[in-house]
PyMOL commands that place a pseudoatom at each C-alpha (Angstrom):
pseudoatom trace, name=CA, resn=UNK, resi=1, chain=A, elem=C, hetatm=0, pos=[33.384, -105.043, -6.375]
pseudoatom trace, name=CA, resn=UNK, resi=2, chain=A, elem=C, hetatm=0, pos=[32.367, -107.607, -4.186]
pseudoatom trace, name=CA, resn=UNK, resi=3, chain=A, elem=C, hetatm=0, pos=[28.460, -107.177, -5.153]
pseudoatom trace, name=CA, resn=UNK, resi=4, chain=A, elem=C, hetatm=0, pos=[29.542, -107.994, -9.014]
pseudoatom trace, name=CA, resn=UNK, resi=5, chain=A, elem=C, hetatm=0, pos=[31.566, -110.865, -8.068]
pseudoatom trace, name=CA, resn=UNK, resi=6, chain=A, elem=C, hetatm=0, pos=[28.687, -112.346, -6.288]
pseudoatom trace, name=CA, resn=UNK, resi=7, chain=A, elem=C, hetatm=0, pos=[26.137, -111.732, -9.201]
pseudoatom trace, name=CA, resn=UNK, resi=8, chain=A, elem=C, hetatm=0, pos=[28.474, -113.219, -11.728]
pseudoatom trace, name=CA, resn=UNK, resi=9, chain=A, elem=C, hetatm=0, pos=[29.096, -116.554, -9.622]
pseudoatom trace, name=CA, resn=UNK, resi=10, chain=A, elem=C, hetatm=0, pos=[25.274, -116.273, -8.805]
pseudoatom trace, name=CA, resn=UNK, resi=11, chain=A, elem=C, hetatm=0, pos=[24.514, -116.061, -12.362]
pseudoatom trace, name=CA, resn=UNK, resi=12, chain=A, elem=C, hetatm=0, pos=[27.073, -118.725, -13.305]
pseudoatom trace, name=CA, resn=UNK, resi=13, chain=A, elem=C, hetatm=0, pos=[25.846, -121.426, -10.780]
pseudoatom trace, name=CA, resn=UNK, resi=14, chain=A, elem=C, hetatm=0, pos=[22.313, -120.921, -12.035]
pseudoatom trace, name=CA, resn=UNK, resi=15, chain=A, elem=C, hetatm=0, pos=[23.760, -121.504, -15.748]
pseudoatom trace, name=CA, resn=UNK, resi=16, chain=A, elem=C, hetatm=0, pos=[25.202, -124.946, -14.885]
pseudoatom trace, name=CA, resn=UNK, resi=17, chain=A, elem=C, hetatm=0, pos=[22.682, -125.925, -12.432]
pseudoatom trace, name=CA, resn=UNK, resi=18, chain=A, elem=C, hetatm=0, pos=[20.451, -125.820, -15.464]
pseudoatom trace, name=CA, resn=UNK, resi=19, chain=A, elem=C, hetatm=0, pos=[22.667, -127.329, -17.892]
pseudoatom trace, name=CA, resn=UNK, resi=20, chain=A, elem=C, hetatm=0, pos=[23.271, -130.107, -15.143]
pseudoatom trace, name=CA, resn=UNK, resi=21, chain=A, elem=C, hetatm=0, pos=[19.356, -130.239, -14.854]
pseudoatom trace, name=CA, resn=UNK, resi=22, chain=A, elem=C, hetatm=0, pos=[18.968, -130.522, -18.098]
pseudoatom trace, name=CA, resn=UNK, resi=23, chain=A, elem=C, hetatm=0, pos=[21.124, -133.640, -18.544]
pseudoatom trace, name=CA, resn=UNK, resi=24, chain=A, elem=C, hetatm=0, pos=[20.768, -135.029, -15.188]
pseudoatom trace, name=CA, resn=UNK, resi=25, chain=A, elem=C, hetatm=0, pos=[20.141, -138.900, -16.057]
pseudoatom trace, name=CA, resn=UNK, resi=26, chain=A, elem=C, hetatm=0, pos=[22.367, -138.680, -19.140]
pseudoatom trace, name=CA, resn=UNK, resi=27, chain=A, elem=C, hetatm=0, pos=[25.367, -141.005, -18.517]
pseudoatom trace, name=CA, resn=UNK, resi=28, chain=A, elem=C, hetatm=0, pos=[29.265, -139.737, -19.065]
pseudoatom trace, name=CA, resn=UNK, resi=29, chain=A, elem=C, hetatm=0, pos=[31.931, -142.266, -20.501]
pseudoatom trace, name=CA, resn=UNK, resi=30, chain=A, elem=C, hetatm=0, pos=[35.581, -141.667, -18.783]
pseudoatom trace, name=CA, resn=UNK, resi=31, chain=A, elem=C, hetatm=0, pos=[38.812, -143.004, -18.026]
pseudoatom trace, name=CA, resn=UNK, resi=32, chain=A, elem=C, hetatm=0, pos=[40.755, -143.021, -14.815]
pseudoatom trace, name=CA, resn=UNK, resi=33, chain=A, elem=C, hetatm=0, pos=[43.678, -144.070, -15.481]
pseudoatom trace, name=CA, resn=UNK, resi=34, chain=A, elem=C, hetatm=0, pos=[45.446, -144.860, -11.805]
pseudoatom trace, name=CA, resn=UNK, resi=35, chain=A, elem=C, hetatm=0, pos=[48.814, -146.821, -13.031]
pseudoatom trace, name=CA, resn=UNK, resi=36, chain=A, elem=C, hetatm=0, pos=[49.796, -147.376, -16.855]
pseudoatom trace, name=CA, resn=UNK, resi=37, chain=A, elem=C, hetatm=0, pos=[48.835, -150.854, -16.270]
pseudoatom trace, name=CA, resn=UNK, resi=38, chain=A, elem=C, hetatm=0, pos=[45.224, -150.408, -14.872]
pseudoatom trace, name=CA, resn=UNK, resi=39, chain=A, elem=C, hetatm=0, pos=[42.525, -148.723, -17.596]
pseudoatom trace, name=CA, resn=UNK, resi=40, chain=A, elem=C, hetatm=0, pos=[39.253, -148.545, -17.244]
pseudoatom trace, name=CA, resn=UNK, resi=41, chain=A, elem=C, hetatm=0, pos=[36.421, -147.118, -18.830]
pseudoatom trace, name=CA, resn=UNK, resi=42, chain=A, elem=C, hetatm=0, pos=[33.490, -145.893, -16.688]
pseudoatom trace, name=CA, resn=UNK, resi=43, chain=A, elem=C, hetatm=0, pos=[30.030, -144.788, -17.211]
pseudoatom trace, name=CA, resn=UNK, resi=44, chain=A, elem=C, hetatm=0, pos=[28.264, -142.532, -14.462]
pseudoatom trace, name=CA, resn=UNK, resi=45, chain=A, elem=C, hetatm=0, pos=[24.567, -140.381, -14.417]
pseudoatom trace, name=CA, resn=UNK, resi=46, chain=A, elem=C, hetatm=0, pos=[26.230, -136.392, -14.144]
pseudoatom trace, name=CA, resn=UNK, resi=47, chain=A, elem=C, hetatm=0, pos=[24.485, -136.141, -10.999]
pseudoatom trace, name=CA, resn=UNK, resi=48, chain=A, elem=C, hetatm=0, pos=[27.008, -138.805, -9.436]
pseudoatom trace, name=CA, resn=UNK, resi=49, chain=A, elem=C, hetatm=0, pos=[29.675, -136.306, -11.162]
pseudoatom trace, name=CA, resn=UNK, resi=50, chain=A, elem=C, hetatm=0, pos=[27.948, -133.271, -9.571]
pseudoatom trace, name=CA, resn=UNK, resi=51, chain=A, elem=C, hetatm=0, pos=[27.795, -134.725, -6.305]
pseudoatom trace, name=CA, resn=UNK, resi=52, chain=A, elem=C, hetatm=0, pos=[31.730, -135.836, -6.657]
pseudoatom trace, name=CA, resn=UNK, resi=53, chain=A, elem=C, hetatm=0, pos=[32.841, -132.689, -7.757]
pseudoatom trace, name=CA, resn=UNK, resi=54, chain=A, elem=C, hetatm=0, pos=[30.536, -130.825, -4.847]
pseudoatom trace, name=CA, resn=UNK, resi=55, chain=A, elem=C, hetatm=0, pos=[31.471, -132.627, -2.044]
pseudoatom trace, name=CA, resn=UNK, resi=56, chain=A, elem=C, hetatm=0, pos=[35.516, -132.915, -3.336]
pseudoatom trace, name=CA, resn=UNK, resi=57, chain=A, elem=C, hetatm=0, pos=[35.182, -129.032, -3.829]
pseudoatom trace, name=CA, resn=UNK, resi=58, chain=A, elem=C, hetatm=0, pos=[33.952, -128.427, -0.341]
pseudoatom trace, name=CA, resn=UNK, resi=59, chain=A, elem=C, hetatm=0, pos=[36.423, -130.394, 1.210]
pseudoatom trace, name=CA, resn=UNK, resi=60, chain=A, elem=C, hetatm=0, pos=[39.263, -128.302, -0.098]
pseudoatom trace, name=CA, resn=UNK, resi=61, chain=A, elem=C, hetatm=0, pos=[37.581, -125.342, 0.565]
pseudoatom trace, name=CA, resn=UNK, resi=62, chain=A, elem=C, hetatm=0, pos=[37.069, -126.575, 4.082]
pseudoatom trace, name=CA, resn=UNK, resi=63, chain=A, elem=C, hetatm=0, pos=[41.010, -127.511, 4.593]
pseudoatom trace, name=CA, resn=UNK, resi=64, chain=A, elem=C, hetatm=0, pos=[41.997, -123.772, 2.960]
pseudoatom trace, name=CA, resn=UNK, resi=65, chain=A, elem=C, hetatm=0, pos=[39.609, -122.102, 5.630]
pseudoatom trace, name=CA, resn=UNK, resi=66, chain=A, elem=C, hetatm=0, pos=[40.900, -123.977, 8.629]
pseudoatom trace, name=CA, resn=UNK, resi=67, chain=A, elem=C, hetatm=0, pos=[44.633, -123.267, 7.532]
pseudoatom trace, name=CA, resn=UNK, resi=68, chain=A, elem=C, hetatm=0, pos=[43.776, -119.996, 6.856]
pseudoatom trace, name=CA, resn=UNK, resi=69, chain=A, elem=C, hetatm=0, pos=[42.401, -120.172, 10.526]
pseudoatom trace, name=CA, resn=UNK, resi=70, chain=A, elem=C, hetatm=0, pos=[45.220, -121.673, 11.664]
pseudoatom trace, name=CA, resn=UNK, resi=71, chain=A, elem=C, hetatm=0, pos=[47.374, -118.600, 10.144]
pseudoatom trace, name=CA, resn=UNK, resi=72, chain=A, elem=C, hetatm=0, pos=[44.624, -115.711, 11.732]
pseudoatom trace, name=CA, resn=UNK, resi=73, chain=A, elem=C, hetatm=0, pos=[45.238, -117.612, 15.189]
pseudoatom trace, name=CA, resn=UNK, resi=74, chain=A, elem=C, hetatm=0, pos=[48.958, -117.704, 15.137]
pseudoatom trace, name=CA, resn=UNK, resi=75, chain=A, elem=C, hetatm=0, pos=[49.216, -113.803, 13.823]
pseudoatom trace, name=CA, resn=UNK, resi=76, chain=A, elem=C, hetatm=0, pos=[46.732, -113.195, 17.086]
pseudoatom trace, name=CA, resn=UNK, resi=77, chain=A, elem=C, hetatm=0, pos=[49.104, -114.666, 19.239]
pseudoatom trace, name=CA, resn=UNK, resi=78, chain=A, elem=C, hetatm=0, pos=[51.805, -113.030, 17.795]
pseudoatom trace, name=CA, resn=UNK, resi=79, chain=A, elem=C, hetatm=0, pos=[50.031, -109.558, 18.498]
pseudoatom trace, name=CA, resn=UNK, resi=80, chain=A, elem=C, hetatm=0, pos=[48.744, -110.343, 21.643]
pseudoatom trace, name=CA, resn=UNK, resi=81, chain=A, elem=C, hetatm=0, pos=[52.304, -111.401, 23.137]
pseudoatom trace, name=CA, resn=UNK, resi=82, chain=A, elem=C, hetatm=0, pos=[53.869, -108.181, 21.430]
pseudoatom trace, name=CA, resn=UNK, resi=83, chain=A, elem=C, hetatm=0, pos=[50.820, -105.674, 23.255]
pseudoatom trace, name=CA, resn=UNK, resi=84, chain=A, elem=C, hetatm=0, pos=[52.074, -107.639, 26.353]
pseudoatom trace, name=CA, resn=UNK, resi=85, chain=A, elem=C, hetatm=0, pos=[55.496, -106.390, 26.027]
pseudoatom trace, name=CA, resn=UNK, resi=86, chain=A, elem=C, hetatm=0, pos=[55.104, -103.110, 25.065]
pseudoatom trace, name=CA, resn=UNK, resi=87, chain=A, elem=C, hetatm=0, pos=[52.434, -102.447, 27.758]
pseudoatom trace, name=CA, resn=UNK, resi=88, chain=A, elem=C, hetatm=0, pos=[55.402, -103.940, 30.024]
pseudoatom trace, name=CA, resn=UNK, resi=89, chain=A, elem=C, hetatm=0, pos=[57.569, -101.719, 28.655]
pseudoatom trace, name=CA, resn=UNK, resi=90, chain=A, elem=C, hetatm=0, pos=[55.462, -98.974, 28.964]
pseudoatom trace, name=CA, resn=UNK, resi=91, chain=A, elem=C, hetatm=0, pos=[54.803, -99.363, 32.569]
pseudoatom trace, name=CA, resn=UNK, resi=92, chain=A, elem=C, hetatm=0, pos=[58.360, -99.506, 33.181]
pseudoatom trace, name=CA, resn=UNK, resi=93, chain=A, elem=C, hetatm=0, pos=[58.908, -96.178, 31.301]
pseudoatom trace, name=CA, resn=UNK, resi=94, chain=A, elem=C, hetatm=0, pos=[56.391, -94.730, 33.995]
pseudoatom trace, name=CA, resn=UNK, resi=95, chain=A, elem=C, hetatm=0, pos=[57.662, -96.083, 37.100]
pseudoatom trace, name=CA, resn=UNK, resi=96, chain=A, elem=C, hetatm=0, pos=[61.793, -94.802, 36.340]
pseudoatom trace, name=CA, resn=UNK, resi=97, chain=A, elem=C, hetatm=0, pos=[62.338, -92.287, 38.948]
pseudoatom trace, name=CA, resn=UNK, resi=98, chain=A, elem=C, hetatm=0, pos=[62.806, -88.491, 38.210]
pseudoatom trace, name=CA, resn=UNK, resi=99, chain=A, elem=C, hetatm=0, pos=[66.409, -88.288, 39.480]
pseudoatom trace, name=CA, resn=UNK, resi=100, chain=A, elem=C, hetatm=0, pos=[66.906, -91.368, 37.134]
pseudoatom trace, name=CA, resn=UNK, resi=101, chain=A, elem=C, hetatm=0, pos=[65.256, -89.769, 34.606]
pseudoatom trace, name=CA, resn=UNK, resi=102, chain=A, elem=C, hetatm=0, pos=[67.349, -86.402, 35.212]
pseudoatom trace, name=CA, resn=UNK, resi=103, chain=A, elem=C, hetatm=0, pos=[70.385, -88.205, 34.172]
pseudoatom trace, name=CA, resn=UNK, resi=104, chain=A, elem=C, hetatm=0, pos=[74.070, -87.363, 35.347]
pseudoatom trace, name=CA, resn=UNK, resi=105, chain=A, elem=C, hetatm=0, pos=[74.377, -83.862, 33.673]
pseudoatom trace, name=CA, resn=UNK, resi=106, chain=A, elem=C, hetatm=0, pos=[71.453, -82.322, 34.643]
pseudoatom trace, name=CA, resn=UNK, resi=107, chain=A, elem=C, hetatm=0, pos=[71.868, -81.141, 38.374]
pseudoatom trace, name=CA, resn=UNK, resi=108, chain=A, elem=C, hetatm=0, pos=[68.997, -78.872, 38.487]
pseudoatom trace, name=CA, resn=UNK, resi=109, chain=A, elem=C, hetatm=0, pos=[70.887, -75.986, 38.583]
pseudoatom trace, name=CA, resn=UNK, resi=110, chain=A, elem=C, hetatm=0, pos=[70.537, -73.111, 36.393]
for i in range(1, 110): cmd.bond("trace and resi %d" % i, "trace and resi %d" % (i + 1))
show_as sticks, trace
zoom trace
């Protein structure tokens, strides 16, 4: 499943790399339109828009990874500090004495 996902976004980031190709030096009319008060019309080349959009897109890409990091690190912790108290309680399993063990009721005696 993996292998098809990474054909189609293969095949779909050579589609708009041509289509951005193609119209590289072309320039886009927008508005960004901050506050109600403030409207502007600008005019950019798409590459300035591909670059934008790039560079924006890899920064939140970048901040999901590292939280996601953040998350993997915290679970690791989490594991690590429960194998240390199992293996603690393990080890204290091992060291009870047999009369201890025995219990009470159990004398040995048939």
């Amino acid at each position: 499943m993996w292998i098809f996902r990474g054909v189609v976004v293969l095949i779909g980031a050579i589609v708009l790399m041509s289509f951005f190709m193609a119209n590289a030096h072309k320039p886009i009319d927008f508005k960004f339109q901050i506050w109600p008060l403030v409207d502007k019309e600008y005019s950019v080349e798409v590459n300035f828009v591909m670059f934008v959009s790039f560079v924006s897109g890899m920064i939140v890409w970048a901040i999901g990874a590292w939280v996601r990091e953040a998350q993997l690190l915290v679970r690791l912790g989490q594991s690590k500090r429960a194998i240390a108290r199992l293996e603690e309680e393990i080890a204290d399993l091992r060291n009870i004495p047999i009369e201890e063990a025995a219990g009470p009721e159990d004398d040995g005696v048939m």
